[in-house]
C-alpha positions in Angstrom: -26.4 -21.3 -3.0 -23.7 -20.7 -0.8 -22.7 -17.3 -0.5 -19.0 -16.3 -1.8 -16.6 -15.0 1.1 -15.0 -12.9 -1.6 -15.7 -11.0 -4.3 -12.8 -10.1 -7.0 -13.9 -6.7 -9.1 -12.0 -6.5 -12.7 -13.0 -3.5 -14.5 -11.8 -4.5 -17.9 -11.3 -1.9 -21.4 -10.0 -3.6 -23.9 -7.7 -5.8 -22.3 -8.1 -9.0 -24.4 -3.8 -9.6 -23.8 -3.7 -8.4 -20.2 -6.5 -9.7 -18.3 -6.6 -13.6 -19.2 -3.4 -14.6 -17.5 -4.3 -12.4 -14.4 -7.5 -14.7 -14.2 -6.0 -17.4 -14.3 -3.7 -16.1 -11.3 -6.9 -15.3 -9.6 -8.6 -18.4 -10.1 -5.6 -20.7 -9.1 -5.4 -18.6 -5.9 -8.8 -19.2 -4.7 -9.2 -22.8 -5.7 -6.2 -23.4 -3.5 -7.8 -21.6 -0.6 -11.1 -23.7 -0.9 -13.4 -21.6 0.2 -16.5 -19.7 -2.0 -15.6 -16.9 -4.2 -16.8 -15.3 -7.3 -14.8 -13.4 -10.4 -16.8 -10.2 -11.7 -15.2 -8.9 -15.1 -17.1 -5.6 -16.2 -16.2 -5.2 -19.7 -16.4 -0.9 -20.2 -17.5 -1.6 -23.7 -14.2 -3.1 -25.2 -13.9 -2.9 -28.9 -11.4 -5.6 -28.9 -11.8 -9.6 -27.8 -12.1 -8.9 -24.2 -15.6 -10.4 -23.9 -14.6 -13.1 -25.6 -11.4 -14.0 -23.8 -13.5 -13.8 -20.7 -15.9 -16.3 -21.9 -13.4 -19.2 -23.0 -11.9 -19.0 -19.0 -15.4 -18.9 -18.1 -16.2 -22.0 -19.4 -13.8 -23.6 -17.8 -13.6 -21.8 -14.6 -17.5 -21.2 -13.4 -16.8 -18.6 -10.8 -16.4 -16.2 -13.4 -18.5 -14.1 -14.7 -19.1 -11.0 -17.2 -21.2 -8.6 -17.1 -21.3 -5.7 -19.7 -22.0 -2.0 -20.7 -23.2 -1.0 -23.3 -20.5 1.7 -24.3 -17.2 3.2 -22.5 -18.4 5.0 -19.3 -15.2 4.9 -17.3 -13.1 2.7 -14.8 -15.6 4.2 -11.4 -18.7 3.1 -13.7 -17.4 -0.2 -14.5 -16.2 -0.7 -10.5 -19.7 0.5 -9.0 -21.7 -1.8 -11.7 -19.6 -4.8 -10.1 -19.5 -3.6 -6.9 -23.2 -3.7 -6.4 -23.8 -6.9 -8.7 -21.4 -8.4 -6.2 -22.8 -11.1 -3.1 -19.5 -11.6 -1.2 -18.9 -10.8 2.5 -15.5 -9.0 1.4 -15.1 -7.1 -1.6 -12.2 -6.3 -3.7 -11.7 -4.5 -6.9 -8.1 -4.9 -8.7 -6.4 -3.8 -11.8 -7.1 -5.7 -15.1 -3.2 -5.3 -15.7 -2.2 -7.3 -12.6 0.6 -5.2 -11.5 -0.7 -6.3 -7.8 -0.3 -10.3 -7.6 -3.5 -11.5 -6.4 -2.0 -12.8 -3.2 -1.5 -9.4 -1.8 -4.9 -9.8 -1.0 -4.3 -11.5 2.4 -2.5 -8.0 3.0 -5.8 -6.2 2.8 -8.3 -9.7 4.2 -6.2 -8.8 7.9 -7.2 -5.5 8.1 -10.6 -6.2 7.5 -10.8 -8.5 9.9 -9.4 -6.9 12.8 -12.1 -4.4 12.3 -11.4 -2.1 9.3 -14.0 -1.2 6.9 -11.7 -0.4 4.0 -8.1 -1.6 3.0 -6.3 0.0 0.7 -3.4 -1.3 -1.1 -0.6 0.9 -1.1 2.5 1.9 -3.2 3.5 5.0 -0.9 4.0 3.0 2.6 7.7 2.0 3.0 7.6 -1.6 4.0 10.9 -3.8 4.0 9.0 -6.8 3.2 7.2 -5.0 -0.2 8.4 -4.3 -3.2 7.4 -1.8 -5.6 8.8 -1.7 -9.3 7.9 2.2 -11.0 8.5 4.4 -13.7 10.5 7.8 -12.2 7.8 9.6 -14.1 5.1 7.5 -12.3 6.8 7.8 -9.4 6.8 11.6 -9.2 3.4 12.2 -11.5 1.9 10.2 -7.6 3.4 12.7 -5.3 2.3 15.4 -7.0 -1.3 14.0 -7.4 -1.3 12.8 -4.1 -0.3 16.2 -2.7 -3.3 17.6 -4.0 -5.9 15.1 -3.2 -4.8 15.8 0.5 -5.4 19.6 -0.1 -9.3 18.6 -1.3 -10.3 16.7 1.9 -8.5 13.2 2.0 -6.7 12.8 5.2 -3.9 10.5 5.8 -3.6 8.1 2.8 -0.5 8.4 0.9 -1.6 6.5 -2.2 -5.1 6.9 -3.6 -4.9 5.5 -6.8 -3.4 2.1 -6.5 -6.0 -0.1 -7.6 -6.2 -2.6 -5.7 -9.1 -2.0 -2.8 -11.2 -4.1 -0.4 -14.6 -3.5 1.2 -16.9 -5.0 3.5 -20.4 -6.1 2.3 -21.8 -3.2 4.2 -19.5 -0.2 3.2 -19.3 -1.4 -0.3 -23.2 -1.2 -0.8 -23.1 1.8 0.6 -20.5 3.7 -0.5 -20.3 2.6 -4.3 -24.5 3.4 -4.2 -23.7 7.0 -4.1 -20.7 6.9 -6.3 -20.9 9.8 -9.0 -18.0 9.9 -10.8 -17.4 7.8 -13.7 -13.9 8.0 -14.1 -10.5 7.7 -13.0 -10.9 10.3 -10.2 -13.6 7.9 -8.6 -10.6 6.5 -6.0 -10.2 9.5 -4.1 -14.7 10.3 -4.0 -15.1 7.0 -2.5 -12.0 8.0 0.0 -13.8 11.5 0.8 -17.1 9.7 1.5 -15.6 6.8 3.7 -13.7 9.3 5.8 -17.1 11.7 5.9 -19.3 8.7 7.1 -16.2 7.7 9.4 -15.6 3.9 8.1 -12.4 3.4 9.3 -9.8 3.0 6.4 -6.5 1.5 6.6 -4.1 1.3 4.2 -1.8 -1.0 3.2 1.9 -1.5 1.3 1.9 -3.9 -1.6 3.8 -5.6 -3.9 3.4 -3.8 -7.4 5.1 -3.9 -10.6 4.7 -1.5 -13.5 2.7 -2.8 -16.4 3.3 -2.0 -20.1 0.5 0.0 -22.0 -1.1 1.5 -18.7 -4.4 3.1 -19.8 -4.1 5.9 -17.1 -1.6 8.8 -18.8 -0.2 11.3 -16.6 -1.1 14.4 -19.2 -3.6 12.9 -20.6 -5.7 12.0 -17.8 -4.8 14.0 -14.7 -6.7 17.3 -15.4 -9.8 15.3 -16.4 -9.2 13.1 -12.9 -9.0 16.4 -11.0 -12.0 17.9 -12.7 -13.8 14.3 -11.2 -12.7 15.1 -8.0 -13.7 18.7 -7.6 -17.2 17.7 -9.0 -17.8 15.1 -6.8 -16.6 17.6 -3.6 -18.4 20.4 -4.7 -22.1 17.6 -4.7 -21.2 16.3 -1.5 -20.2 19.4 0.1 -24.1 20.8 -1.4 -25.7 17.9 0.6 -23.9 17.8 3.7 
């Protein structure tokens, strides 16, 4: 079997209305490049249709495939599981919601192959040729977040939480192996251990619109994300 150049990560939670159309984007984007690829959809233990939405396009559309947990263990679970179940030479994970089109992709593919070891799409690097639609709230909710992942240890990135990432082969095995937190905050450990073990990170504006019925709430989920984060410092900093 030939292996897949890429490998497209969609950590999915009950996103039977969201996620279909976005593979179907996905799939029509690498059919027209003609080259080998493979769809991962990790379904976080959706109550709704998700699994079954995902099989329907599957049928049809044989790159794709699902692979499930048991019960809700969070968006960094969901990512790692399909991050080390993937075979591709590059490796991206991206938003069931598709708020970043597909083709932004070739964004991040350039930086990896002029040498980088992780591209990172971002919503925080001014770029006359991007585009970025947010909330105000959003918009503000990021600085402040992003103001304080920088005062825990990550250097020089102005958006950690877009979701939209790319890996080598080799950084993603090794990286998402040692991945301990489960959820949301899991962005910014992977960015503290790729900067530790010096993989060179670059990141990258993209186009992104806000999506309706975002599953990531400002209140709701930012103390619990920062609780992540200092967890995950505190166990690296005991094993350095």
């Amino acid at each position: 079997m030939t292996r897949p150049r890429w490998s497209v990560i969609v950590p999915a939670f009950n996103e039977a209305g969201r996620l279909p159309r976005y593979l179907e984007e996905i799939v029509a984007y690498f059919d027209a490049r003609a080259e080998p690829y493979e769809v991962i959809v990790v379904d976080d233990g959706s109550s709704d249709d998700t699994v079954a939405a995902v099989e329907a396009l599957r049928r049809r559309h044989p790159a794709i495939r699902v692979l499930r947990l048991p019960s809700n263990e969070g968006k960094g679970a969901a990512v790692r599981r399909g991050m080390l179940a993937a075979e591709g030479a590059y490796r991206l994970f991206a938003d069931a919601d598709g708020a970043t089109p597909i083709s932004e992709l070739e964004r991040l593919e350039a930086a990896l192959v002029r040498g980088a070891d992780i591209a990172i799409g971002s919503r925080a690097v001014a770029d006359p040729g991007v585009e970025v639609v947010a909330r105000r709230h959003r918009v503000a909710a990021g600085r402040v977040f992003s103001w304080m992942v920088s005062r825990i240890g990550v250097r020089g990135v102005a958006d950690s939480q877009c979701g939209f990432k790319a890996f080598t082969a080799k950084a993603a095995d090794h990286l998402f192996a040692r991945l301990v937190t489960r959820g949301f905050g899991f962005d910014v450990e992977l960015l503290l251990r790729a900067q530790a073990d010096r993989y060179r990170v670059e990141e990258i504006p993209v186009n992104w619109c806000d999506q309706a019925d975002s599953k990531v709430g400002v209140l709701r989920d930012g103390p619990r994300m920062l609780a992540e984060i200092l967890m995950a410092r505190i166990d690296m900093a005991r094993k350095w």
